[in-house]
PyMOL CGO cylinders between C-alpha atoms (Angstrom):
from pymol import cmd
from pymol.cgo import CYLINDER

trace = [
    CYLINDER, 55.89, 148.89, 45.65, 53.20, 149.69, 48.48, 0.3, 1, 1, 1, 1, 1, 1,
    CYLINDER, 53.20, 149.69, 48.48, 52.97, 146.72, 51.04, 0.3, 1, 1, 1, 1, 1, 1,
    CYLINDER, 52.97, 146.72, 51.04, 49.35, 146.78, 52.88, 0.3, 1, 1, 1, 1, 1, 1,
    CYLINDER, 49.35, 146.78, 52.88, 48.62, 144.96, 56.11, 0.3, 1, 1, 1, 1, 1, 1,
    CYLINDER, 48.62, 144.96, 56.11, 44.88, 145.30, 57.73, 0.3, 1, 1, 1, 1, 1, 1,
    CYLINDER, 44.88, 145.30, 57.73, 43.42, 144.43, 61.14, 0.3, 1, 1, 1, 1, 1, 1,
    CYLINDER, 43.42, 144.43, 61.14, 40.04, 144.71, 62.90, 0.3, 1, 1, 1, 1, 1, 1,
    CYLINDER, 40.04, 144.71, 62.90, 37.97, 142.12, 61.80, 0.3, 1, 1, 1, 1, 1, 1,
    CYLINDER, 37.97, 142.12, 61.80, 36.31, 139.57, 63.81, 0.3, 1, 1, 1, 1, 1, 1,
    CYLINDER, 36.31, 139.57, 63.81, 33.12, 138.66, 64.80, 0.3, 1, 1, 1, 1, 1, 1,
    CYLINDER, 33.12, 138.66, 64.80, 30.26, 140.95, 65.71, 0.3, 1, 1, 1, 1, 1, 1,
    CYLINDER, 30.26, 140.95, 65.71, 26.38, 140.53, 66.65, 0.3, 1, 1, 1, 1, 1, 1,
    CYLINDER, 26.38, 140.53, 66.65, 23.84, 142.48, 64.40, 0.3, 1, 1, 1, 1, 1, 1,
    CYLINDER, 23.84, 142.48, 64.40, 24.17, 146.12, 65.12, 0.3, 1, 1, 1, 1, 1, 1,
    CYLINDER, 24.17, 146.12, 65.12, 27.50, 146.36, 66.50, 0.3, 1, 1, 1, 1, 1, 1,
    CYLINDER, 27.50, 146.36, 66.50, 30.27, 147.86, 65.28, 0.3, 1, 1, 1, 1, 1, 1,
    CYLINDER, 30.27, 147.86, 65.28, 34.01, 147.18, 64.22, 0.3, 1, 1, 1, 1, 1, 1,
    CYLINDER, 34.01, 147.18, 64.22, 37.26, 149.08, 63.18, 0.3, 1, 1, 1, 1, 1, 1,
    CYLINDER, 37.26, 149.08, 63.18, 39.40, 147.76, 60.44, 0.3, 1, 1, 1, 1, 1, 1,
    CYLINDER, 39.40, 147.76, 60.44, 42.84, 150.06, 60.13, 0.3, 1, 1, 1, 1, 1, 1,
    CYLINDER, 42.84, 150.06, 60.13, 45.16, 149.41, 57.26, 0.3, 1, 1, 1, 1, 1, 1,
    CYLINDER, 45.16, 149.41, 57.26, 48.63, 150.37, 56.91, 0.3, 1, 1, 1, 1, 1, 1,
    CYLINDER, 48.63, 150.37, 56.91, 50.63, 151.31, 53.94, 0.3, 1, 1, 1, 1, 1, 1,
    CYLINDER, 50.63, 151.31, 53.94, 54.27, 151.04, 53.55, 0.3, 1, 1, 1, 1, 1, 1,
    CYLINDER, 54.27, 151.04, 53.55, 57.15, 151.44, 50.88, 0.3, 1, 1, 1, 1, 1, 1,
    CYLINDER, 57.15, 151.44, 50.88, 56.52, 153.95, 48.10, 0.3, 1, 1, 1, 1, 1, 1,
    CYLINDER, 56.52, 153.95, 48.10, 53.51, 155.75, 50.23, 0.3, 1, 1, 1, 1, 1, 1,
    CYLINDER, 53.51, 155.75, 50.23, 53.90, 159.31, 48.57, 0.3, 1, 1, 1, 1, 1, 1,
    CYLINDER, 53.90, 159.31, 48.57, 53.04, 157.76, 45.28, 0.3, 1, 1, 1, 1, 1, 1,
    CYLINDER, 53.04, 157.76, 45.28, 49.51, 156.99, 46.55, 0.3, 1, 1, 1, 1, 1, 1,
    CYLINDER, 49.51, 156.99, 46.55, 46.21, 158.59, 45.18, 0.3, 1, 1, 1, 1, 1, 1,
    CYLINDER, 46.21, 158.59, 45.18, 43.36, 157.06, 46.73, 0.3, 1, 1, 1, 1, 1, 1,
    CYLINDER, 43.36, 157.06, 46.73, 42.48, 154.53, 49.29, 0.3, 1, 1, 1, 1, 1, 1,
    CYLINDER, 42.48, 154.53, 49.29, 39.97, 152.47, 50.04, 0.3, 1, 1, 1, 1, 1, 1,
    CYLINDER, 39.97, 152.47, 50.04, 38.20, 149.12, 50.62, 0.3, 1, 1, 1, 1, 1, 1,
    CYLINDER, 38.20, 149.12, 50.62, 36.44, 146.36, 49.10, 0.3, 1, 1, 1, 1, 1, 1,
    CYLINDER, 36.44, 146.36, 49.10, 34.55, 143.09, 50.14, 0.3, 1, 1, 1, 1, 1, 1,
    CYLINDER, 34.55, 143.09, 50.14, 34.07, 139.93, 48.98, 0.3, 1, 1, 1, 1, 1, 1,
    CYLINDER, 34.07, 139.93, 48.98, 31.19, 137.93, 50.92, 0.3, 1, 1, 1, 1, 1, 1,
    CYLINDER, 31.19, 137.93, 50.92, 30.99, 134.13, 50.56, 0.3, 1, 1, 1, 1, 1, 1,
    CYLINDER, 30.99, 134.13, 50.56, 29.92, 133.40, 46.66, 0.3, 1, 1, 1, 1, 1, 1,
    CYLINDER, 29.92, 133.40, 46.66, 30.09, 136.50, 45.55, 0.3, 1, 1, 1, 1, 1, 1,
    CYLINDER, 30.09, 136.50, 45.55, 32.52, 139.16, 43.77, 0.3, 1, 1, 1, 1, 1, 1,
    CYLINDER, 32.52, 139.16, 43.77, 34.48, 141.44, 45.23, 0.3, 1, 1, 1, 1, 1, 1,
    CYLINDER, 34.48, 141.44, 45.23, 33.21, 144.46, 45.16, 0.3, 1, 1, 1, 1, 1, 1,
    CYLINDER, 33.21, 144.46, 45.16, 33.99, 148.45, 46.56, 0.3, 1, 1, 1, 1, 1, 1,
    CYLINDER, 33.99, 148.45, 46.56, 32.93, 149.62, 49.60, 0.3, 1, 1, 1, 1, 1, 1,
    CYLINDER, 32.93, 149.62, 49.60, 34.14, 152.83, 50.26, 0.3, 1, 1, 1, 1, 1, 1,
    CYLINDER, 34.14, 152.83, 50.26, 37.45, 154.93, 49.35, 0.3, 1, 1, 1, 1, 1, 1,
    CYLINDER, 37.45, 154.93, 49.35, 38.63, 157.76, 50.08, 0.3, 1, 1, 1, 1, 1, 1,
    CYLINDER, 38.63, 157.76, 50.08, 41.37, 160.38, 47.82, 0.3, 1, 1, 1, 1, 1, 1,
    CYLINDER, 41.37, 160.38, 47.82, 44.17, 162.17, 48.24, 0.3, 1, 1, 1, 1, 1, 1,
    CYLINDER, 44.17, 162.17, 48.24, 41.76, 165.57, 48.56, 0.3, 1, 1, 1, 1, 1, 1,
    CYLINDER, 41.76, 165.57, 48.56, 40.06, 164.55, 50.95, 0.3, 1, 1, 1, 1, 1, 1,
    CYLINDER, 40.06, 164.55, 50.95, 36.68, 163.69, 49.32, 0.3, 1, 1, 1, 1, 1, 1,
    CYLINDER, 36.68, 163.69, 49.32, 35.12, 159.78, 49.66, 0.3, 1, 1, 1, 1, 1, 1,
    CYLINDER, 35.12, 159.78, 49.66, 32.91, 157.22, 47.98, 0.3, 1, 1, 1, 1, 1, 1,
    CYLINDER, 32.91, 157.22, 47.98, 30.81, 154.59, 49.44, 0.3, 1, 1, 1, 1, 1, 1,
    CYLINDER, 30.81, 154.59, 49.44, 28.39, 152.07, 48.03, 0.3, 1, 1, 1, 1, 1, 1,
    CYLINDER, 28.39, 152.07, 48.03, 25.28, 152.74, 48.46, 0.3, 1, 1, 1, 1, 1, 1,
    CYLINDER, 25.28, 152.74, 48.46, 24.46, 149.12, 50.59, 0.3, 1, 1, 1, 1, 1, 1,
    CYLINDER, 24.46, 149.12, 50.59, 26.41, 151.03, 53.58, 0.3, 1, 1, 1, 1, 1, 1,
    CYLINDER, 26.41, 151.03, 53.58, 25.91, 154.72, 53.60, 0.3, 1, 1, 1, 1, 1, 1,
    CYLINDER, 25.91, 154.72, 53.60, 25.24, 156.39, 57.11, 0.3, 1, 1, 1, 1, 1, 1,
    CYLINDER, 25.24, 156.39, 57.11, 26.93, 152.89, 58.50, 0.3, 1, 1, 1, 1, 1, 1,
    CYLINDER, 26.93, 152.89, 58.50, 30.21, 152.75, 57.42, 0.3, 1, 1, 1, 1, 1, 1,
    CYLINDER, 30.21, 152.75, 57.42, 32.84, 155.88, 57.47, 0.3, 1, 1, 1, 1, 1, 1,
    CYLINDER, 32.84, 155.88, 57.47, 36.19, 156.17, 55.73, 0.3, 1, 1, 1, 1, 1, 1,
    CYLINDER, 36.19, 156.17, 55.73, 38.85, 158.24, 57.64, 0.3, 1, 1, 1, 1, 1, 1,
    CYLINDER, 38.85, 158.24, 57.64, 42.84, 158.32, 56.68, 0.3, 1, 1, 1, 1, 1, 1,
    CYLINDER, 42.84, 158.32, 56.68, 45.95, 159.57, 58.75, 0.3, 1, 1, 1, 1, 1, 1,
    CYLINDER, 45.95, 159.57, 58.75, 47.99, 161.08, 56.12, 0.3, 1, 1, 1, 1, 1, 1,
    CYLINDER, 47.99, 161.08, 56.12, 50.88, 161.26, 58.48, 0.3, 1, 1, 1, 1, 1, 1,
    CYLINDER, 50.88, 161.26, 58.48, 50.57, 157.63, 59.49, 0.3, 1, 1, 1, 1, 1, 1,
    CYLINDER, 50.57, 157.63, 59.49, 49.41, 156.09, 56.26, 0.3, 1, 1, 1, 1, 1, 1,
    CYLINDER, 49.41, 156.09, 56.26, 46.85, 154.58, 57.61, 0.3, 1, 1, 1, 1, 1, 1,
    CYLINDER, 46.85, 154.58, 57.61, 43.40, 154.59, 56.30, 0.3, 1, 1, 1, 1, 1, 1,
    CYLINDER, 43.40, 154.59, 56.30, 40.23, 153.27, 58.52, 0.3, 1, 1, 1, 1, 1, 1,
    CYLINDER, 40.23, 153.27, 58.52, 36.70, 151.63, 58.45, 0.3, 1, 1, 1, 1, 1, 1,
    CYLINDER, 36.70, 151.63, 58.45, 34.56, 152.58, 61.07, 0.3, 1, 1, 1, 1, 1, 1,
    CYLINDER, 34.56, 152.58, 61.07, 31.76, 150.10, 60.42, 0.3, 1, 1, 1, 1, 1, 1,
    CYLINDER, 31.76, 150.10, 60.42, 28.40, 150.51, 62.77, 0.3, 1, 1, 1, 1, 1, 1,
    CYLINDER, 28.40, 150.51, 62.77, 25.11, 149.00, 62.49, 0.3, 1, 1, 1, 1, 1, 1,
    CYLINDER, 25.11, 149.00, 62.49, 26.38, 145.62, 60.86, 0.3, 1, 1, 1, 1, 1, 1,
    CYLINDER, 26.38, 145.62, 60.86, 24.10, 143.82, 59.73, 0.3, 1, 1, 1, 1, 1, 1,
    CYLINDER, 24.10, 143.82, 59.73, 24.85, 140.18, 58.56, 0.3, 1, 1, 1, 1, 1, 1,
    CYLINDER, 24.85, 140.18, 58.56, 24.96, 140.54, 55.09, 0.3, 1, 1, 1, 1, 1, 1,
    CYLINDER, 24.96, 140.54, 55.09, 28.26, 142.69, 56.05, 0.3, 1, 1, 1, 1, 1, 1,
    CYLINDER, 28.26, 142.69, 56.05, 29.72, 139.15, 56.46, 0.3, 1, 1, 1, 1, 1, 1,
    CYLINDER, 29.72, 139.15, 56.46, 32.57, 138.46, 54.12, 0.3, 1, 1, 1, 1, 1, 1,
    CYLINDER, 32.57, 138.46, 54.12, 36.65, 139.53, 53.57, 0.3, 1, 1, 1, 1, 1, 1,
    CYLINDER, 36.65, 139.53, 53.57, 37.46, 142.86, 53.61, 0.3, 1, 1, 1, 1, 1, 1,
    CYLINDER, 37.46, 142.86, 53.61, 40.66, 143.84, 51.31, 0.3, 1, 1, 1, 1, 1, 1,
    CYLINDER, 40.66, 143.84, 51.31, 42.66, 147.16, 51.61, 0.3, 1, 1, 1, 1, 1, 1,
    CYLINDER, 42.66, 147.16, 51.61, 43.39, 148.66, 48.53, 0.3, 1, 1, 1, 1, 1, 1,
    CYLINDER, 43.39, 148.66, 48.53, 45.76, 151.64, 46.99, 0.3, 1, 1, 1, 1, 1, 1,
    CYLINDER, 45.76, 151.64, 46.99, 45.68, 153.50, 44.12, 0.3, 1, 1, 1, 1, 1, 1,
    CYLINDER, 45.68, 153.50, 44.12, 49.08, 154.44, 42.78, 0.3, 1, 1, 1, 1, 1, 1,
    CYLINDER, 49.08, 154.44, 42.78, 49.88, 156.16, 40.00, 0.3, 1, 1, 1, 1, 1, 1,
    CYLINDER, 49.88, 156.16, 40.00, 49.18, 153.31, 37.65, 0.3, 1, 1, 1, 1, 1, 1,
    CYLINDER, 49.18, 153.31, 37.65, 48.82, 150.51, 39.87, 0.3, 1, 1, 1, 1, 1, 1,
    CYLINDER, 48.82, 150.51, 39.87, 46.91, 148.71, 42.11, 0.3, 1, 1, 1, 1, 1, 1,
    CYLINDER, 46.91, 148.71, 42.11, 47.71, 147.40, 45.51, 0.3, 1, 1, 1, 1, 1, 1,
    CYLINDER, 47.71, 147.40, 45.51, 45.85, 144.60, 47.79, 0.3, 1, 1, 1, 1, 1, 1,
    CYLINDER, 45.85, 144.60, 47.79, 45.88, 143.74, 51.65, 0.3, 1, 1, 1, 1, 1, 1,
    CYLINDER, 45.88, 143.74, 51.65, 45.63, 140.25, 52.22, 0.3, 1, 1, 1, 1, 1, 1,
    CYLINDER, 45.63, 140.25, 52.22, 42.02, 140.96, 53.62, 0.3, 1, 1, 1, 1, 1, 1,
    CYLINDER, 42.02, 140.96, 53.62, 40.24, 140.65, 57.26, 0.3, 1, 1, 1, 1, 1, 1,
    CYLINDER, 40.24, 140.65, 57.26, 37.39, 138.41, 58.31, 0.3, 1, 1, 1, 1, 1, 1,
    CYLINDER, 37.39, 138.41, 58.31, 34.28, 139.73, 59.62, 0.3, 1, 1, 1, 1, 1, 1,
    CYLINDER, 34.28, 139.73, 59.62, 31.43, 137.82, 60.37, 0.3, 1, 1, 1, 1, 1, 1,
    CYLINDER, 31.43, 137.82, 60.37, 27.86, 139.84, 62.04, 0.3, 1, 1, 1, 1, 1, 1,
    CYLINDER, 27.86, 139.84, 62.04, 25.96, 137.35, 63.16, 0.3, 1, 1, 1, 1, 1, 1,
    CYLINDER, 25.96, 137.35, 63.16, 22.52, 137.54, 63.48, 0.3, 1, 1, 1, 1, 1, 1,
]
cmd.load_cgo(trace, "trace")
């Protein structure tokens, strides 16, 4: 079992910028990849950005060059340094972790850009 708990959110005005950390505990060396996905308001969830155990990272394309994935091994903690928000950013944003053969959710952070 991996236990996830994120902070950070809040609310931002357009073009600002936010941190959300999340940190994993229990059965941490099992993990492959990390990441994060967002659900705004009527919509799906959907990925964001992730990052693996090499090193190398993902992100959709609605936030490249604004949003950067970093983890601290030693810490299990991954971030999501978000700038330039714009407020279609608005929505939950869920932790996940990639074990092998399972999948593992925060209970998600609010943030809201307003306009």
């Amino acid at each position: 079992q991996v236990q996830l708990v994120e902070s950070g959110g809040g609310v931002v005005q357009s073009e600002g910028s936010l941190r959300l950390s999340c940190v994993a505990s229990g059965e941490v060396s099992r993990i492959n990849a990390m990441g994060w996905y967002r659900q705004a308001p009527g919509k799906q969830r959907e990925s964001i950005a992730n990052i693996r155990i090499d090193g190398s990272t993902n992100y959709a394309d609605s936030v490249k060059g604004r949003f950067a994935i970093s983890r601290e091994s030693a810490e299990n903690v991954v971030y999501l340094q978000m700038n330039s928000l714009k407020p279609e950013d608005t929505g939950v944003y869920f932790c996940h972790v990639v074990t092998t053969g399972r999948l593992y959710w925060g209970q998600g952070t609010q943030v809201t850009v307003s306009s």
